[in-house]
N, C-alpha and C positions, 0 to 999 in steps of 0.2 A: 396436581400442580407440579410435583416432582416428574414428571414424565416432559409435561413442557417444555419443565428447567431443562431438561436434557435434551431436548430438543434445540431447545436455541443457541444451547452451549455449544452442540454441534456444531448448528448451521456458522456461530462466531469463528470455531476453528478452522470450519472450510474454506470460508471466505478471508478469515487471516493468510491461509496457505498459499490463496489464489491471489492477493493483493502481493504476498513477499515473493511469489513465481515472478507476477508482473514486474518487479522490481528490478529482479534479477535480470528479468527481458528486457526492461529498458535499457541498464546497465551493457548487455552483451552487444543489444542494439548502436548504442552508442561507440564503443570501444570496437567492435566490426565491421570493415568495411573491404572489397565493395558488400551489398547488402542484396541478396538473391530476389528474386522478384516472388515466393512463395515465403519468404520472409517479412518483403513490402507489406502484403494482403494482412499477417498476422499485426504488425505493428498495426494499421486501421483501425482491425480488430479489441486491441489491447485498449487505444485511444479511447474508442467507443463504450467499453466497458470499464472504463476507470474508475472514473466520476459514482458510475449505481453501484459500482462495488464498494468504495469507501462508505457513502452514506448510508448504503445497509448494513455495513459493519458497527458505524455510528449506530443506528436506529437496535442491532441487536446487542450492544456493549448498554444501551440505555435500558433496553427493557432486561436485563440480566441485571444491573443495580438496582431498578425497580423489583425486579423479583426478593432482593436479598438487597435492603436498604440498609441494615445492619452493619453490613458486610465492608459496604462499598462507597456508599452516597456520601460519608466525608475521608474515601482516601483521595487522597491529591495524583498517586500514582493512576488511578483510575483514568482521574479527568485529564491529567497531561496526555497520557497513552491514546484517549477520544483524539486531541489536538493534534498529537503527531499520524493517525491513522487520516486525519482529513488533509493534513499535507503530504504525508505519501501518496494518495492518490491525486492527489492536484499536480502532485512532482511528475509522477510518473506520464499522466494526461499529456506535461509540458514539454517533457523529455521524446517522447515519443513523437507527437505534434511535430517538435522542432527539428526533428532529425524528419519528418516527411517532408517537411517544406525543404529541407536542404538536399534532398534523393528529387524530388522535385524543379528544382531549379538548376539540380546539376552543377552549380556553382561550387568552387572551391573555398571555402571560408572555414581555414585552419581555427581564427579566434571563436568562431561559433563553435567549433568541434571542441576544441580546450573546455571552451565554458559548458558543454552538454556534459561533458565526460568529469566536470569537476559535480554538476548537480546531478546527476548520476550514481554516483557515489557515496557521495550524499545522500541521496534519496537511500540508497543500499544500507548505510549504516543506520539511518531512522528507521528503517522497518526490521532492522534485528535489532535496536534499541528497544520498537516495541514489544516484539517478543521477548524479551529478556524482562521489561516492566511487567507483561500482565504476569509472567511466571512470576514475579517477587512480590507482586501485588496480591497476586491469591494466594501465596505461600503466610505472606502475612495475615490474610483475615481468617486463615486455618484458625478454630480454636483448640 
């Protein structure tokens, strides 16, 4: 069982890494422009994988408090940290999204540029909020 546990503990930190990379990509995404056309193909890319990567992250942060319900199943920081992992990846899906329909239309639309670049940010500082949460969250169930 302990081999598992390590296992998924893994796969939660890879897939954290890869959700706060994404994060970051949307951010650079938004804040750069113009936007190279082997940059276009990765933003698709990023879109595409948004979404399966939060809810596996959800699905491995659940089966980790199942493993160690002790631990975990009534801290609060847990379950906010779930919360915030499904909206950074909903963030970043919308960020990305909306910045192709605007490389798309070719249209100039400064207030859609402000507003991506405000939830961008955004989206940036919830997913180093969650890393700073799981770190204090398991610092705490240390006994």
């Amino acid at each position: 069982m302990e081999t598992i546990h390590l296992i998924v503990l893994i796969l939660h930190v890879i897939v954290a890494c890869l959700l706060l990379g994404m994060a970051f990509y949307s951010l650079i995404a938004v804040l750069k422009t113009p936007i190279a056309p082997n940059n276009f193909f990765m933003f698709k890319t990023i879109q595409a994988w948004g979404k399966p990567l939060a809810g596996s992250q959800l699905i491995l942060g659940i089966i980790l408090v199942w493993m160690e319900p002790e631990a975990f199943a009534h801290n609060s920081l847990i379950w906010a940290k779930f919360v915030l992992y499904i909206l950074a990846g909903y963030l970043s899906v919308a960020v990305i999204k909306r910045k192709i329909e605007l490389l798309d239309s070719e249209k100039n639309n400064p207030q859609l540029e402000r507003s991506l670049t405000g939830v961008a940010w955004a989206l940036f500082i919830i997913v180093l909020l969650i890393v700073v949460i799981g770190v204090i969250a398991a610092e705490t169930t240390k006994g």
